[in-house]
C-alpha positions in Angstrom: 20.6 90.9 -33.9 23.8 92.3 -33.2 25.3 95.2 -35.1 28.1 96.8 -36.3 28.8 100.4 -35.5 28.4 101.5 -38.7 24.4 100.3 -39.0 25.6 96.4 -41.2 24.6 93.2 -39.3 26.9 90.2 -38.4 25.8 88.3 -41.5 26.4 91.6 -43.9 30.0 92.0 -42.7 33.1 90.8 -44.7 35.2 88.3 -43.8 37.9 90.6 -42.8 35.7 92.6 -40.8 34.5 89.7 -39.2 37.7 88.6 -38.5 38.7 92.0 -37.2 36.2 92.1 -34.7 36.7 88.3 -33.3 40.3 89.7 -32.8 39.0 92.7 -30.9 36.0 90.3 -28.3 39.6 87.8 -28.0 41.7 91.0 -26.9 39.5 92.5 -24.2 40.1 89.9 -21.5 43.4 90.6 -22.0 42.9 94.5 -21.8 40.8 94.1 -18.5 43.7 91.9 -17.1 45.9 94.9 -18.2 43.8 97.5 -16.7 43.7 95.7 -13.4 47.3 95.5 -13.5 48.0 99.1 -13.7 45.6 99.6 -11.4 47.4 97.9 -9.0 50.7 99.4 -9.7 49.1 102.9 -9.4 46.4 102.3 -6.4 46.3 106.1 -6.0 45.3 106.6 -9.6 41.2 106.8 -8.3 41.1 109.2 -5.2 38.5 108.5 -2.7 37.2 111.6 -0.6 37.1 111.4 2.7 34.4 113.9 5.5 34.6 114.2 8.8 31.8 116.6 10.2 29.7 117.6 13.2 26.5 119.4 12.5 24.7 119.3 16.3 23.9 122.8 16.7 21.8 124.7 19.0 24.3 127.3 20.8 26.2 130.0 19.7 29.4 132.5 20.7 31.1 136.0 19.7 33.1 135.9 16.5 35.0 138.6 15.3 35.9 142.2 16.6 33.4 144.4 19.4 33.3 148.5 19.0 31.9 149.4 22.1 34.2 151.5 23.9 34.7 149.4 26.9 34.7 146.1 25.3 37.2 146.5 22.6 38.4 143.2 21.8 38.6 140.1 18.7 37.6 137.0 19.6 38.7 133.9 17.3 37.3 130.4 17.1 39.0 127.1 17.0 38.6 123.0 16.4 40.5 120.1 17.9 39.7 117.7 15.1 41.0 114.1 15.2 41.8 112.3 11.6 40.3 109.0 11.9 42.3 107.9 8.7 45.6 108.7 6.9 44.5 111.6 4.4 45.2 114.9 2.6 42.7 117.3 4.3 41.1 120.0 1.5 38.8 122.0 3.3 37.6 123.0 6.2 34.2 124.8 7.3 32.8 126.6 10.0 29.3 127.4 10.4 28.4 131.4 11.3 24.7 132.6 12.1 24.4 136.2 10.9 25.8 138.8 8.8 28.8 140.6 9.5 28.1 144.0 11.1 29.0 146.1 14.1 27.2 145.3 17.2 26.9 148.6 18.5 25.1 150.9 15.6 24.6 148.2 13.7 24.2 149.3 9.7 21.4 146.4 9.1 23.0 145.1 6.8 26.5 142.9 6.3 30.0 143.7 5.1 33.0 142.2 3.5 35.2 140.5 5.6 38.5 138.3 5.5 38.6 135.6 7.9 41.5 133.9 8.5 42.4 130.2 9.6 45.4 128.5 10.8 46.0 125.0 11.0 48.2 124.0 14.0 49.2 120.9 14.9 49.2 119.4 18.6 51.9 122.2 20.0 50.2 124.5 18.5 52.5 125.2 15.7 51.0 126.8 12.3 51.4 123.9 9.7 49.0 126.2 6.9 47.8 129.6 6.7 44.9 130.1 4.5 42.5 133.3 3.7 39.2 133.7 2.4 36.5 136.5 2.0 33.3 136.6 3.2 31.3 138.6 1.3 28.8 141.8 2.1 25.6 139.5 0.6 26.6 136.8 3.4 23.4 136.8 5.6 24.4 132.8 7.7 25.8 129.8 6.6 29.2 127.9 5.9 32.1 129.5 5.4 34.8 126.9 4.0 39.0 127.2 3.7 39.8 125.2 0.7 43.1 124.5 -0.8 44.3 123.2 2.1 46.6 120.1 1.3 47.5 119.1 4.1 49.2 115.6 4.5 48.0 114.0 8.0 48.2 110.2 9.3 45.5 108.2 11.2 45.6 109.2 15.0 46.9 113.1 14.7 44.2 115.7 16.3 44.8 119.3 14.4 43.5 122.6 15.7 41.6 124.6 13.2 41.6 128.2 14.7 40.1 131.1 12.5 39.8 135.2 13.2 38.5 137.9 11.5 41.6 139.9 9.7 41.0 144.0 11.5 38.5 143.0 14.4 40.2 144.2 16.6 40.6 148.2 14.8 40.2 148.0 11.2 37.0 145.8 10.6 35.3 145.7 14.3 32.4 143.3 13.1 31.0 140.6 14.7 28.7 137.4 14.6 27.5 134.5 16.0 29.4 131.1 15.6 27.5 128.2 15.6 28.4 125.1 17.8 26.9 123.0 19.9 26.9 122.6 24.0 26.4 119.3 24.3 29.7 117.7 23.8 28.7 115.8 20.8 32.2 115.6 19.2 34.3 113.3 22.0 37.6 113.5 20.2 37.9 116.9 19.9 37.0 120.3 21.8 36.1 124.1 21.1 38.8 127.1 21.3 38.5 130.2 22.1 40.4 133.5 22.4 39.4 137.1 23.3 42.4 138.9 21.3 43.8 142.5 21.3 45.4 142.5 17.8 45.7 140.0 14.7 49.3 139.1 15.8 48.0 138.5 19.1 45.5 135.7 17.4 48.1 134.1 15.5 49.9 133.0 18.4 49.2 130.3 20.4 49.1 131.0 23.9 46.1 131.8 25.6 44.0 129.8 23.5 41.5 128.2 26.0 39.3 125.1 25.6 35.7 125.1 26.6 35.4 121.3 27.0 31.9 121.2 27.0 31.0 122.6 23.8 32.1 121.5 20.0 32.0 123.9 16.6 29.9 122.9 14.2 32.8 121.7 11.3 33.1 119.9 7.9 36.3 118.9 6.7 36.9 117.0 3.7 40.0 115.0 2.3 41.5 112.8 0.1 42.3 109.5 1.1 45.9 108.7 1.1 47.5 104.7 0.3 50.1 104.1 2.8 53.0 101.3 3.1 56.4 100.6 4.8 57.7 104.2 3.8 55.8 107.6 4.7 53.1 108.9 3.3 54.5 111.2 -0.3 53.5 114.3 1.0 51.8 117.0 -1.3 54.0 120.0 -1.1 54.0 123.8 -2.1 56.6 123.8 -5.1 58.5 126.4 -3.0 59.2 124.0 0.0 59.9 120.2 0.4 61.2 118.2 2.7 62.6 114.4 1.3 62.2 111.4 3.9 65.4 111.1 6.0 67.8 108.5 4.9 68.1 106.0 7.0 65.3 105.4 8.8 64.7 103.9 11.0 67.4 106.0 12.8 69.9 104.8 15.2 72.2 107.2 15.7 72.8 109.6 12.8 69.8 110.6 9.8 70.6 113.1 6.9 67.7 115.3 5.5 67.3 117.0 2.2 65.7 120.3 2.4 64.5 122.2 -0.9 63.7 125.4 -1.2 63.0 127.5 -4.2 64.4 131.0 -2.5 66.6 132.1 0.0 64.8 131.4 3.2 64.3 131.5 7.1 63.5 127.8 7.9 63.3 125.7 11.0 63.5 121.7 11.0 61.7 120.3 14.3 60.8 117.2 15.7 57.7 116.5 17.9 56.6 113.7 19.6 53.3 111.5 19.6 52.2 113.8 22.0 52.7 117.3 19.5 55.6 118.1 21.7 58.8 119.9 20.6 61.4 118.1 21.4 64.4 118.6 19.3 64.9 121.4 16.9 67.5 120.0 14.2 67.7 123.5 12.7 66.8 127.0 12.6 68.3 129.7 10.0 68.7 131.3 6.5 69.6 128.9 3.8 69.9 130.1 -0.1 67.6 128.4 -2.9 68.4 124.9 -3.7 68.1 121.7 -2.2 70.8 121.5 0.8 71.3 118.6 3.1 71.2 118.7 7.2 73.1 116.0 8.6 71.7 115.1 12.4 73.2 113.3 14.9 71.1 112.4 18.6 71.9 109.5 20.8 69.6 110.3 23.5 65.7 110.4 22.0 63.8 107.6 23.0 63.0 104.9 20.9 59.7 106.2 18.8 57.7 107.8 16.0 58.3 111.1 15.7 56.8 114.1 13.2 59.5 116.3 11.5 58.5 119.4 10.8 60.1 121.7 7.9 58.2 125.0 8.0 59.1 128.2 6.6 57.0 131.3 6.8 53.5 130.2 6.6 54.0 127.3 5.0 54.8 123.8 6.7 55.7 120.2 5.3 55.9 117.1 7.8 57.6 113.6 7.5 57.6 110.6 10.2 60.8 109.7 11.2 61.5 106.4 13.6 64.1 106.5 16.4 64.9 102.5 16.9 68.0 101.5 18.5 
């Protein structure tokens, strides 16, 4: 027998009850339709993770700093990673096999280390910066970068390059970095770098790809809708970067730039291939949102990325050159 919420069955309710309730079955048709509806005009309301990952192990390489005498040096670790889907990538993991601790004299047991990653796109320019400490209890596992929000569209390869902060002077550990050398990953390849300072890791020359071997890596997303206009980016609140009015461009495009502080910015363009190949501008602009008019008759017809970066942080939109 059905019953009410408060314990009564149908036959013991009042008529106005009754009748209340008959309204209620009548209305939720109406309130699925609804519900649908909304759902529709807010597709992005349920976010849908997204993982890319290779976990083929069974080889290893030097991570972090060396403090024997003759072999002073830092080597970081990197990732070309393809994004099979449009997305906002969240984290990223590398796998390491031991505690950190100093190969020469070795204390037995680990230590507290930062370990930092940069996330570069096809030229090698740093689109995030994020830190994160490893600490002395660590003994092997993955280490993950989260927070990463990083706006990316099906077909773009990233590098995900990582060093430990000091290796080189400061915080000489090392450990093993797991990966695997059987090419399992085809879209993507390991970096390395044998560096002499942290400043010599953040750049990006020198950084050499060992094609025959892949990190082990997890990266995780959110999945992003897209249409005829870009992708809405997620942004840092101190940066942003509004899609270029008009595009497509034929001749001229304006951009809005915001920033919430005076600041050294650059506004680039790179092509399909992660090439720069314009730079609209470059210099000290005060807090506020300020708009850069740009005028090129010569790029080819194309899709291009814009990049707005400032300090360590980076925002991207896709701009279209069809004439």
């Amino acid at each position: 027998m059905f019953r009410s919420p408060s314990g009564e069955g149908w036959e013991g309710l009042s008529i106005r009850k009754r009748i209340s309730m008959n309204r209620a079955f009548h209305r939720l048709p109406f309130l699925a339709s609804a519900l649908a509806f909304l759902a529709l005009l807010n597709p992005c309301g349920v976010s849908q993770t997204h993982e890319l990952k290779q976990e083929l192990t069974g080889a290893s390489t030097w991570f972090g700093g060396d403090n024997r005498p003759n072999s002073r040096r830092t080597v970081g670790v990197g990732q070309l990673v393809l994004m099979d889907t449009s997305m906002t990538v969240n984290s990223f993991s590398f796998r390491f096999e031991s505690p950190f601790d100093f190969i020469m004299n070795p204390t037995g047991g680990g230590h507290e280390v930062t370990l930092r990653m940069h996330v570069r796109n096809r030229a090698g320019v740093i689109m995030k910066t994020a830190d994160v400490t490893v600490p002395a209890s660590f003994t092997s596992g993955w280490v993950t970068w989260d927070g990463l929000g990083i706006p990316v569209t099906q077909g773009v390869k990233l590098f995900f390059t990582a060093y430990l902060v000091g290796g080189f002077d400061v915080n000489m550990y090392y450990t093993g970095f797991t990966a695997s050398a059987s090419n399992p990953y085809s879209e993507g390849t390991l970096m390395l770098k044998d560096g002499q300072s942290d400043a010599d890791l953040d750049a990006w020359t020198d950084w050499v790809p060992n094609s025959a071997w892949d990190a082990a890596f997890r990266l995780t997303g959110t999945l992003l809708s897209t249409g005829t206009d870009d992708v809405q980016l997620r942004e840092t609140p101190a940066l942003r970067l509004a899609q270029n009015h008009p595009n497509p461009v034929r001749s001229s495009t304006a951009f809005d730039v915001t920033v919430s502080q005076r600041s050294a910015v650059a506004l680039e363009v790179y092509d399909a291939a992660g090439r720069s190949v314009r730079t609209i501008f470059e210099g000290q602009i005060d807090a506020g949102t300020h708009r850069i008019q740009w005028t090129d008759a010569s790029l080819p017809n194309g899709v291009y990325t814009v990049l707005l970066r400032s300090g360590r942080n980076s925002t991207t939109r896709m701009l279209t050159v069809l004439r």
